[in-house]
C-alpha positions in Angstrom: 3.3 25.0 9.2 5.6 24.8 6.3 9.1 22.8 5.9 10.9 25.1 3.3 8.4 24.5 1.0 6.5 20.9 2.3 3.9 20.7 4.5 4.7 18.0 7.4 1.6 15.6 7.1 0.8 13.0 9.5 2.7 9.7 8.1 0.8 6.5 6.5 3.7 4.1 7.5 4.7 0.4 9.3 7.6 0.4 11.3 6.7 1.8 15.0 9.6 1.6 16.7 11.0 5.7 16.1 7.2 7.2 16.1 6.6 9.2 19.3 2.4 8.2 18.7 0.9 6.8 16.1 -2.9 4.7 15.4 -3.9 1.8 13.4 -6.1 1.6 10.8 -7.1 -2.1 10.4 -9.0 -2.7 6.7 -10.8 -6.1 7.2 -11.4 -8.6 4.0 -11.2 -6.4 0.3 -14.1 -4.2 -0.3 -13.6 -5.6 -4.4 -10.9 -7.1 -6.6 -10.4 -5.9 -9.7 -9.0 -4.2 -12.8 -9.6 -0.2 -11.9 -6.7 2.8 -11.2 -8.9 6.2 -10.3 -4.9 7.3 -9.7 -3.2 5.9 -12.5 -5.8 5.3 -15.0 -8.9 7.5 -14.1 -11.9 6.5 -16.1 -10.1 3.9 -17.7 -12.1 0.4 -17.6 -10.3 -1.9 -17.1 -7.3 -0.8 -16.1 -3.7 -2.6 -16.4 -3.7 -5.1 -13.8 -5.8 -6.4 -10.8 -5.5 -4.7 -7.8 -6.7 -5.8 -4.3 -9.2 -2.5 -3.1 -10.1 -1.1 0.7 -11.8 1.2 2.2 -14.8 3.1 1.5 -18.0 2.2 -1.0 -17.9 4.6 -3.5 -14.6 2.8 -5.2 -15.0 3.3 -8.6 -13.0 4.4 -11.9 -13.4 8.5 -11.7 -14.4 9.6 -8.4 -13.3 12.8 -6.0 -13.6 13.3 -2.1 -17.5 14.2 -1.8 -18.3 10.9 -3.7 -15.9 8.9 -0.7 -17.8 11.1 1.8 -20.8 10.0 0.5 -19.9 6.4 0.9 -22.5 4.3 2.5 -19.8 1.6 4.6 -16.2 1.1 4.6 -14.4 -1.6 5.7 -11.5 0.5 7.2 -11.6 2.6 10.1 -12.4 5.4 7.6 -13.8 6.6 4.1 -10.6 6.5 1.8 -9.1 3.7 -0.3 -6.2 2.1 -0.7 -5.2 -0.3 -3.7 -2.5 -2.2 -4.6 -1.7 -5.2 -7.0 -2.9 -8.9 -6.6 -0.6 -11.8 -5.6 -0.3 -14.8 -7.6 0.9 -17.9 -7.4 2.2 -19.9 -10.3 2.3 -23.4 -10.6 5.8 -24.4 -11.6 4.1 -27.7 -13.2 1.0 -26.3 -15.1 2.2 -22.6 -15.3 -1.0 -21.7 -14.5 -1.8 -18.5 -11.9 -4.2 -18.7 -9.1 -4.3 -15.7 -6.9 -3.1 -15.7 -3.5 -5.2 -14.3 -0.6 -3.7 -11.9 2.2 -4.9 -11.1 5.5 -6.6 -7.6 5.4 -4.9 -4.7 5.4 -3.0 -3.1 8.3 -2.9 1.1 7.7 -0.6 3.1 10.5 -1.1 6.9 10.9 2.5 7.8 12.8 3.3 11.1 14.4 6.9 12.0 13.0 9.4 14.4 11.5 10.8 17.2 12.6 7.3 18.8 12.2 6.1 16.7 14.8 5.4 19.0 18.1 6.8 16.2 20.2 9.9 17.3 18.3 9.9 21.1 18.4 7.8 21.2 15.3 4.9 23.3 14.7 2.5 20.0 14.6 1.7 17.9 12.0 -1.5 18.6 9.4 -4.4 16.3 8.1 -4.1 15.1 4.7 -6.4 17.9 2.9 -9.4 17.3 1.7 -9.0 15.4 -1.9 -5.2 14.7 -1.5 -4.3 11.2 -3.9 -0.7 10.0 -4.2 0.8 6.7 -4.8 4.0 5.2 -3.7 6.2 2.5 -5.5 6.7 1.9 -9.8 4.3 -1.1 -11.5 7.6 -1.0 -14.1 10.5 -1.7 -11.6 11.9 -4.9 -12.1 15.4 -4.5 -9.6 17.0 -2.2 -7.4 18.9 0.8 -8.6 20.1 3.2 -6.0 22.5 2.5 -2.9 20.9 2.7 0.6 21.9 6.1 2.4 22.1 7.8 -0.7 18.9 10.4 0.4 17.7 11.1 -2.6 13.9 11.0 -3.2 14.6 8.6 -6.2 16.6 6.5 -3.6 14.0 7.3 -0.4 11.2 5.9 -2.9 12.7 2.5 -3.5 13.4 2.1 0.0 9.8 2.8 0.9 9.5 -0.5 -0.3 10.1 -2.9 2.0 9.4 -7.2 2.8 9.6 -9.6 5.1 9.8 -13.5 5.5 7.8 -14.4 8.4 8.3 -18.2 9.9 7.5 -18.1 13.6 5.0 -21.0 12.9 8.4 -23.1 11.4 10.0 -21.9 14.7 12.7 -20.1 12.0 13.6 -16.7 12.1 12.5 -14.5 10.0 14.2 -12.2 7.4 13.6 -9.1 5.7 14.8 -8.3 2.0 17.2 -5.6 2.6 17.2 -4.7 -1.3 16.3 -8.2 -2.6 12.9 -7.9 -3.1 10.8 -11.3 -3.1 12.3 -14.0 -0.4 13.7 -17.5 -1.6 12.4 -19.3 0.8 8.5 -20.4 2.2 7.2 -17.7 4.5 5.5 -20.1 7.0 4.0 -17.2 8.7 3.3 -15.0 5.5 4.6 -12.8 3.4 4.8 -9.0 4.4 4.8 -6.6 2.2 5.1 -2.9 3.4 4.5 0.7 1.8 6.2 3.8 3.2 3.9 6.7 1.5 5.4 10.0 1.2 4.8 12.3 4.4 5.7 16.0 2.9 3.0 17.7 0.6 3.5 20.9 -1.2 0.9 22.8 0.1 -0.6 23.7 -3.0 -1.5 20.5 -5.5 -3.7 17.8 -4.6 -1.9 15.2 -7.2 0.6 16.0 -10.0 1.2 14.5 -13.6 3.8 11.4 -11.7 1.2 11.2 -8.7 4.4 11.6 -6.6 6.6 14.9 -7.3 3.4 17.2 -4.9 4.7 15.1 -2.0 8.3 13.8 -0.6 9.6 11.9 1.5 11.0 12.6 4.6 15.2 13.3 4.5 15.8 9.4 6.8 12.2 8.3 5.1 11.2 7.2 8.7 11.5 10.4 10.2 13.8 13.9 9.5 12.9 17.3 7.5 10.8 17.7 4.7 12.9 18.5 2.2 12.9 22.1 0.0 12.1 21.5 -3.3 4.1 11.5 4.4 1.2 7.0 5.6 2.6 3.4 6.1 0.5 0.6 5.2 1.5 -3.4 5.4 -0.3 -6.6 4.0 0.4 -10.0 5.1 0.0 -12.7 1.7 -0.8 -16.4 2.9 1.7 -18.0 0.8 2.5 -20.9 3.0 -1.1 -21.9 1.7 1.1 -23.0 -1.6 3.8 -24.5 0.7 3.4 -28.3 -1.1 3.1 -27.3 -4.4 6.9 -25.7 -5.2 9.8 -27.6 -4.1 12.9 -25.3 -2.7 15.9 -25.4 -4.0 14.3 -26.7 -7.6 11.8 -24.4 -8.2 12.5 -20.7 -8.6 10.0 -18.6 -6.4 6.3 -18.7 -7.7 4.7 -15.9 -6.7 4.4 -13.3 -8.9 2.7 -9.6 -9.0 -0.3 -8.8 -11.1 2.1 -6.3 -12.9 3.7 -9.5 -14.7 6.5 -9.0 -12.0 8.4 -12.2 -10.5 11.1 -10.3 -8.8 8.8 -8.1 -6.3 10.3 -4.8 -6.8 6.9 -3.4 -9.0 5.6 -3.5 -5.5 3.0 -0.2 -5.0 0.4 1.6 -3.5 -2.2 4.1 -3.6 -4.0 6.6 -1.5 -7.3 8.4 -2.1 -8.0 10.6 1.0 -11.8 10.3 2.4 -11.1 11.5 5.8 -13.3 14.2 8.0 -10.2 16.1 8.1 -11.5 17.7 11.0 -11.4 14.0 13.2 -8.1 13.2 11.7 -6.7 16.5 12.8 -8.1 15.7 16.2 -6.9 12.5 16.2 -2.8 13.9 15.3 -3.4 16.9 17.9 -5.0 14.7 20.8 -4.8 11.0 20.5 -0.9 11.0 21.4 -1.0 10.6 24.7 2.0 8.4 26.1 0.3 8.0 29.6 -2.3 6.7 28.1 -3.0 4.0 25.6 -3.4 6.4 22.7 0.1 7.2 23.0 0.5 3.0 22.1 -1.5 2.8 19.1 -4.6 1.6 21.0 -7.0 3.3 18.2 -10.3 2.4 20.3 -9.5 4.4 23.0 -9.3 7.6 20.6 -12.5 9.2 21.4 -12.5 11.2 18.1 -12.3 7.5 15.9 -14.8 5.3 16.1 -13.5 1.8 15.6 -16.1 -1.0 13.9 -16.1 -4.7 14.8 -14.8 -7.3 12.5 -17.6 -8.6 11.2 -19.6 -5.4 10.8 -16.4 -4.3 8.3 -16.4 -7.3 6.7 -20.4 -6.4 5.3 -18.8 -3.7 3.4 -18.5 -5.2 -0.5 -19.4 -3.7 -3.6 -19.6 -5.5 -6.7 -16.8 -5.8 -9.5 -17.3 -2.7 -12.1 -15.0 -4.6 -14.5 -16.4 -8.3 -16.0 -15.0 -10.7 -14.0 -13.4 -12.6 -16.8 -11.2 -9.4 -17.3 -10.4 -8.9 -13.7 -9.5 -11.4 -11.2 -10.8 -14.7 -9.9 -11.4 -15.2 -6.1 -11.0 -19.2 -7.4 -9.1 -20.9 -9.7 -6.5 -21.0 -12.5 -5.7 -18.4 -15.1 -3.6 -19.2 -18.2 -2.6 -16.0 -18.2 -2.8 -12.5 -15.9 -5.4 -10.7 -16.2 -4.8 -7.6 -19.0 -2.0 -8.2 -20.8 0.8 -8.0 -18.1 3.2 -11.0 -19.4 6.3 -11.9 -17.1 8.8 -9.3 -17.1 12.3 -10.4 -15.2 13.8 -7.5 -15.8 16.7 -6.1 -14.8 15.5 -3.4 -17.0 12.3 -1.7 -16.4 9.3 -3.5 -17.4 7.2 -2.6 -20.7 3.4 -1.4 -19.6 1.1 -2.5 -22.5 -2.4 -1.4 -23.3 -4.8 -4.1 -25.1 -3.7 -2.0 -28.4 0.3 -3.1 -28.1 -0.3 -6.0 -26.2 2.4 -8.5 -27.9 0.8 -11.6 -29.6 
């Protein structure tokens, strides 16, 4: 059960080409949009900056597993949530923001690591009951640590990961290998990926960081927890702006709701609302590959029970935070909502509060 001192969980990750089984958890249209952290910034109202919000109904600013539980919809497979900050796009004439809208949420539960039975492991284990964790920095602003380095510092910022998608342009795509945002208009969206952390300590359900009671795993995508787990990928309609910014003249125009134009604040988080007990059947069972469980083919897991479209898509709750503080699903903004002005970096950005927001 234990890796030195880790337990191997079952991964939240994105890229399925080195999983030996892994299942989708497709989040339709955002359960809410707005200015809340119960990771970050529990009980805080609002919160720094806008973030997009799945999963189950219960959302709000201080929560803990029963209230998911008790959840009356979701509009993910299951009852936890996952946040992460709001797109923008900037109007290089006006300067004004008007957010940018992404196409649901795409959540893969992968069996791997040396944990893994498929790889002489002793199985992997259900994120326990409560577990919250987060991966990526709001304050990063550029890349610091060479690829291949292995340390966690370095495994983090790799987690964070996007590609350049033009197959409607007939163009290939690209991925940012260490760039952060692309140059150029992603015909076919943007893709922004999250590698969340697959170890856990055994003992803490979150720490004072949110990160140091999990780790990565040694090659992030698969290897030994190390002594001392959930990959998740959202697709922003950018092309949607494609007339409005001219290549070549314009720098980029999409920025973060962190106040970040490069793209490396990039982040998620995770509050865990699973029935342990279906998840852990899920891992142990649905991972067949002579079947189509061992393919990802979530529906034909008989202990998940997979929703339509459109019955997801009824799962909304309204905003907690004023919608003048928060985020508009229309419109311009002369500003970000909170006080997140544009940060370039290379330097780590400053996080204000309303109290030292500069003038």
């Amino acid at each position: 059960m234990f890796c030195p001192s880790f337990v191997a969980l079952v991964s939240l990750l994105g890229s399925v080409g080195v999983v030996n089984a892994w299942f989708r958890v497709a989040c339709t249209d955002p359960l809410v949009q707005e200015r809340l952290d119960p990771v970050i910034s529990p009980g805080v109202n609002p919160s720094n900056h806008v973030h997009t919000i799945h999963g189950a109904s219960n959302f709000n600013p201080t929560y803990n597993y029963d209230n998911l539980r008790a959840s009356n919809c979701t509009n993910c497979l299951d009852l936890s949530n996952y946040w992460f900050p709001k797109l923008y796009f900037q109007d290089p004439k006006t300067k004004l923001f008007e957010p940018v809208n992404n196409g649901g949420l795409l959540v893969y539960y992968q069996n791997r690591g040396d944990g893994d039975k498929s790889n002489g492991g002793p199985g992997l284990k259900a994120f326990p009951p409560g577990l919250r964790m987060i991966t990526g920095d709001p304050r990063r602003r550029s890349k610091k640590f060479a690829v291949g380095l292995g340390t966690q510092d370095e495994l983090r910022e790799r987690a964070i990961q996007w590609s350049c998608l033009r197959y409607n342009a007939g163009l290939p795509g690209y991925d940012d290998n260490g760039t952060a945002f692309p140059t150029t208009d992603c015909e076919s969206g943007l893709n922004a990926r999250l590698h969340m952390p697959a170890c856990w300590d055994g003992i803490n359900l979150d720490s004072a960081d949110h990160m140091s009671h999990t780790a990565f795993l040694s090659g992030l995508d698969n290897g030994k927890c190390l002594d001392g787990f959930l990959f998740y990928e959202i697709t922003w309609n950018v092309d949607d702006f494609s007339g409005r910014w001219t290549l070549g003249t314009d720098k980029w125009p999409f920025v973060y709701a962190t106040g970040d134009p490069t793209g490396f604040s990039w982040h998620g988080d995770f509050q865990n609302g699973w029935d342990t007990t279906a998840l852990q059947n899920a891992i142990d069972n649905c991972n067949n590959p002579n079947d189509p469980t061992g393919s990802g083919v979530t529906e034909t897991c008989s202990f998940l029970t997979v929703k339509t479209v459109d019955l997801s898509n009824t799962c909304k709750i309204k905003a907690i935070v004023n919608a003048s503080l928060s985020s508009l699903c229309s419109g311009a903004l002369a500003k970000l909502p909170g006080c997140n002005p544009l940060q370039f970096g290379p330097g780590d950005a400053t996080i204000f509060s309303a109290a030292t927001c500069p003038q």
